[in-house]
N, C-alpha and C positions, 0 to 999 in steps of 0.2 A: 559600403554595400549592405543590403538590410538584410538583416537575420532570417533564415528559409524558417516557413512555418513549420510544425512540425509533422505533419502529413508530407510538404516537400521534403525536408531531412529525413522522413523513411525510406521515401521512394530512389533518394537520391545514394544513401546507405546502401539500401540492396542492390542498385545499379552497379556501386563499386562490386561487392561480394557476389553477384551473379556472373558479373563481368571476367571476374577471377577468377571463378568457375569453369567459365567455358574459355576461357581465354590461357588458364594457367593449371588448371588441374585434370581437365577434359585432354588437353594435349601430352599431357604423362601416360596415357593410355593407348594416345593413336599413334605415340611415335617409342620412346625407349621401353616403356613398359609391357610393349607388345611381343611374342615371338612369333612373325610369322611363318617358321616352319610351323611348328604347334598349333597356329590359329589359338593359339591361349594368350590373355593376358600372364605376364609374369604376376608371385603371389605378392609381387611388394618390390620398390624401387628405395632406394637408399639417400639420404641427401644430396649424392652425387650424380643422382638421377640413373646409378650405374643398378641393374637385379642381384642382387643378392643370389648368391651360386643354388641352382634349383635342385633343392629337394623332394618340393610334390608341387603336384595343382588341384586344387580341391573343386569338386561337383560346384559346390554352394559359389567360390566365387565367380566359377565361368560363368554361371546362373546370375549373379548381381554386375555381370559383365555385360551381359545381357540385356537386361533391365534398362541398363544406363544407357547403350548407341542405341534402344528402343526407343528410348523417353527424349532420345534429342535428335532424331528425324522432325523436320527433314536438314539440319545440320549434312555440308557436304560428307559423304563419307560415311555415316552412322548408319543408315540401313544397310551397307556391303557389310559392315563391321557385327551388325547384330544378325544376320543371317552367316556368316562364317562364324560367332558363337550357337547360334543356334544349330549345328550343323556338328561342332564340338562336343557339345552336349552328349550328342548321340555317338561319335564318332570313337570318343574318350573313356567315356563314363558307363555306358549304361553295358549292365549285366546281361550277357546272354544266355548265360545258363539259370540264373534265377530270380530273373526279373529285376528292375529299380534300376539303379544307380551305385556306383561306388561312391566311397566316399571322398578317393584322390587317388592317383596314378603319381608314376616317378616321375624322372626325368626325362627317361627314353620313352613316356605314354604308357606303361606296363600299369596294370593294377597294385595299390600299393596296401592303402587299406580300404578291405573288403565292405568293412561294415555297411550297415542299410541304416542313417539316422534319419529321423524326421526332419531335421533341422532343414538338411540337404534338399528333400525331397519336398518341402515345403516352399524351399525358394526356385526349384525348378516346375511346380506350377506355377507360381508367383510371376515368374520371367517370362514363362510360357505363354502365359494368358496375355501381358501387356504384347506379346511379339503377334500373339495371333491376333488380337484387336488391330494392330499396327496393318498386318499384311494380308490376314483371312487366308491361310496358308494353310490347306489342307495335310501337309505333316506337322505344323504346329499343334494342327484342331487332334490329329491325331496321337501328339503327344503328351498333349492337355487331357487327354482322355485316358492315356496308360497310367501319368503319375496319379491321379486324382483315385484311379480305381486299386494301383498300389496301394495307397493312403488308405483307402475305404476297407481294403480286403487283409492289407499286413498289419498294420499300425493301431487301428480303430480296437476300441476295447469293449464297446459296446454300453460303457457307458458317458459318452461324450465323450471321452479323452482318449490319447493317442499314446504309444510306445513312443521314447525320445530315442530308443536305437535298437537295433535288431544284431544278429549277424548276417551273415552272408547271407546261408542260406533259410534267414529269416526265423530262427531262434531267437527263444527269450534271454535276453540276458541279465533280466532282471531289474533294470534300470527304473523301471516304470515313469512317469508322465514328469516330463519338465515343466517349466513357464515360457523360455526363453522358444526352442519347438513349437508350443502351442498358440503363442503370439503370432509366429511366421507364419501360423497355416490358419489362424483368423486370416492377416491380409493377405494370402494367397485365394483364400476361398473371398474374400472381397474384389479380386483382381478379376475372380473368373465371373464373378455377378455382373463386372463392367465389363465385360468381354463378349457376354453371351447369356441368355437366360439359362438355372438350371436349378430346378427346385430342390432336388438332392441333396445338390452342394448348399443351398440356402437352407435347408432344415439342418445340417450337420453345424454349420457355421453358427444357429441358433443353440444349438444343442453344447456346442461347446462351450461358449459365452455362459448358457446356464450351470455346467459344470468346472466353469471357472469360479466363478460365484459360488458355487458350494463347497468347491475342495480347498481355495488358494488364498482365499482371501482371512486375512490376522481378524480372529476375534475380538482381541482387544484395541486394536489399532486401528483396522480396516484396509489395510493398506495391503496389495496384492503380492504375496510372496513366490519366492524363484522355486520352492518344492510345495506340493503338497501341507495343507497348515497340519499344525504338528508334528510333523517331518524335524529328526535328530539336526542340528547343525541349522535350521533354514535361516534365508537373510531376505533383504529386499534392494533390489537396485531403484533408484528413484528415477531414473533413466529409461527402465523399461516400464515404469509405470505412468509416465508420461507418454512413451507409445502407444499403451495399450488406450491414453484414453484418446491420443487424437483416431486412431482409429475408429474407435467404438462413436466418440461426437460427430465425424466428418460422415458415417456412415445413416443414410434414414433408415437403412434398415434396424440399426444396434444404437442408434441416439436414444432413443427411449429403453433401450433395454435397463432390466435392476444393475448389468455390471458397470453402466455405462451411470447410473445415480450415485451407484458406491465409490466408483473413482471420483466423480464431481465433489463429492464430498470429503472425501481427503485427498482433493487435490493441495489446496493449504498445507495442511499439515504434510504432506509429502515435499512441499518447497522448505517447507521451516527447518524440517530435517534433514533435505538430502540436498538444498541448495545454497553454498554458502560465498557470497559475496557474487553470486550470478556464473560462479564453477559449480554445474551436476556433480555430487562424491558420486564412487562407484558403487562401494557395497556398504549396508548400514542393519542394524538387528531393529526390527519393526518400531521399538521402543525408540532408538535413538542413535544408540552406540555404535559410531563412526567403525567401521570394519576394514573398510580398503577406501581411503580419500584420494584418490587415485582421480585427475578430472581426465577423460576420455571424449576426444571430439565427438562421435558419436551421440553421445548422453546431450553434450550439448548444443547436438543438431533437433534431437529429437525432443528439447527443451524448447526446443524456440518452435517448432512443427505445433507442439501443444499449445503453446500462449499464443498462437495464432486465431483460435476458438476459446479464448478467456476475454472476461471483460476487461476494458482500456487495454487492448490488443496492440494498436499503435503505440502507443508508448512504450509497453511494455517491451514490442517485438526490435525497434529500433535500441531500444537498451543490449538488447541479447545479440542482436546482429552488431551491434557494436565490441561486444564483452567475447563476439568468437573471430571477428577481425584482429581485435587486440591481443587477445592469447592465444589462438592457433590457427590463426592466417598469416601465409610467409610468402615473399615475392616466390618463393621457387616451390612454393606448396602449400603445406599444413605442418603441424605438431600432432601425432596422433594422440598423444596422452602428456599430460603434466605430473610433477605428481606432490602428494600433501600439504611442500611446502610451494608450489606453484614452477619448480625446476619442470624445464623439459624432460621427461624420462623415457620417452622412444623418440626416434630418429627417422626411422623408416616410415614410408608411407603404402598403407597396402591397397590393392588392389579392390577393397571389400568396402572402403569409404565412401568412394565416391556415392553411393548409392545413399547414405544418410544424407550426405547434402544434396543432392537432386531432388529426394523429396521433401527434404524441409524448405527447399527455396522455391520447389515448387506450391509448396503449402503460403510461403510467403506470399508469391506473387499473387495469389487468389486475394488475398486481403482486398478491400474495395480499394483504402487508402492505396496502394497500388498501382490498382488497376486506372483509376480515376484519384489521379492525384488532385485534381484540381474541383474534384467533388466531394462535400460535404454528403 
């Protein structure tokens, strides 16, 4: 039998790994992981496929719960599933007395913690926006329009950055502006660009991007840090700077931006560092020094999302699609994290992944090799 070229052996890689997706990892959601008294996903299934005894449910993953039976209509079953999240959202989570969203409720649906973070409320535009592109559901358009103006009115600091958490009742608690927050609510404010025009939203999303570039990014390095640059303690995850830049590339609006030259530019030196043997480490000091080598599916979902827009893309991407089949893909799931010496170190599989893999297999399949295998 002759050897598949290597445009067939991508296409044929990601067939397996797409396959597994919606075949092995998509159905953890629709059947054990599900409660439907709650209409919640459970926060995490166990090896045994059994939930682990529920402690809370948190805003952010109904919201990437969301996301996920959005992006896989018309999949039987996935727009019932994203409209009975989208219905939780509201049902669950959001504050009546002062505005936003909690951050989790218990087990019996009670408010658990109060708080108001950005993180949250950044994936519940995020979610929003692909649900009302999906259905044009005038309580999506209308919920799309309370978070965003949360955002603008609690969070916003006036100078391009955002509060990473509030309390309740929207006090400072001094935390001031994360990376991790501010990433989600670049692609949330990207989500709602494809959803709908709204120049607002696109002036803030520019505004951010430029105050990203001024506050976050290592002097000496270049490379985009998780606090404020000179911030006591800061590190850099090489994981999330691989998100930021598939973002910033796949977007025409932020491909030419300066954040979007400064990542292309150490993107290199971000793989020399923070990639080793084609496992993303977790946490590393801008310099070098290994802080938590910790590999995390996640990191190297969003490893392979990014070298999807690098040059020698096909090769590159079939390496990677190989190197997360091989370390954390399992006939009855995934591996959520490995850890230093490549041991499995979590078990569970939560509720919040699937969402890395949908959009980096979606980022996949855009590849032309792909699309057109059989095209040069």
């Amino acid at each position: 039998m002759p050897a598949l070229t290597p445009r067939a052996e991508l296409a044929a890689t990601f067939a397996r790994l797409h396959g597994h997706f919606l075949q092995t990892v998509v159905p953890l959601w629709e059947g054990p992981g599900w409660n439907a008294q709650m209409q919640l996903a459970y926060e995490a299934l166990g090896p045994d496929l059994a939930p682990a005894p529920v402690q809370r449910y948190r805003a952010m993953a109904c919201a990437r719960q969301l996301f996920l039976f959005t992006s896989l209509a018309p999949r039987e079953g996935a727009a019932k599933r994203a409209t009975a999240l989208f219905k939780s959202l509201g049902a669950h989570f959001a504050d009546p007395a002062h505005g936003g969203w909690f951050y989790s409720i218990d087990a019996a649906g009670q408010p658990l913690d109060r708080s108001k973070d950005l993180y949250t409320h950044a994936f519940i535009v995020f979610a929003t926006a692909h649900y009302l592109a999906l259905t044009r559901s005038p309580a999506a358009g209308a919920q799309l329009d309370s978070a965003l103006k949360v955002i603008a009115t609690r969070f916003a600091r006036g100078d391009g950055l955002y509060q990473a958490a509030l309390a309740e009742n929207w006090a400072d608690l001094g935390q001031g502006p994360l990376q991790n927050p501010l990433m989600h609510l670049a692609e949330a404010f990207l989500a709602v660009l494809e959803a709908r025009p709204d120049t607002t939203c696109e002036a803030a999303l520019v505004a951010l991007c430029d105050a990203m570039l001024a506050r976050f990014i290592d002097p000496e390095h270049g490379v985009l840090m998780e606090k404020p640059s000179g911030s006591a303690g800061n590190w850099f995850e090489p994981g999330h700077q691989f998100e930021w830049y598939y973002l910033l590339k796949a977007s025409p609006l932020l491909r030419e931006h300066p954040l979007c030259a400064q990542l292309e530019n150490t993107f290199s030196y971000s793989e020399r560092i923070g990639v080793h043997g084609g496992d993303v480490l977790a946490m590393l000091a801008a310099s070098g020094e290994v802080k938590d080598g910790t590999r995390r599916i996640w990191a190297q979902a969003e490893y392979l999302r990014a070298l999807t827009l690098r040059p020698g893309a096909d090769t590159r991407v079939l390496a990677q699609l190989q190197r997360l089949q091989g370390q954390f893909l399992h006939p009855g799931g995934w591996y959520e994290c490995r850890d230093a010496h490549g041991a499995v170190s979590r078990h569970d599989m939560p509720s919040t992944t699937p969402y890395h893999l949908a959009t980096a297999y979606a980022a996949t399949q855009r590849l032309r090799s792909i699309a057109n295998p059989a095209h040069d």
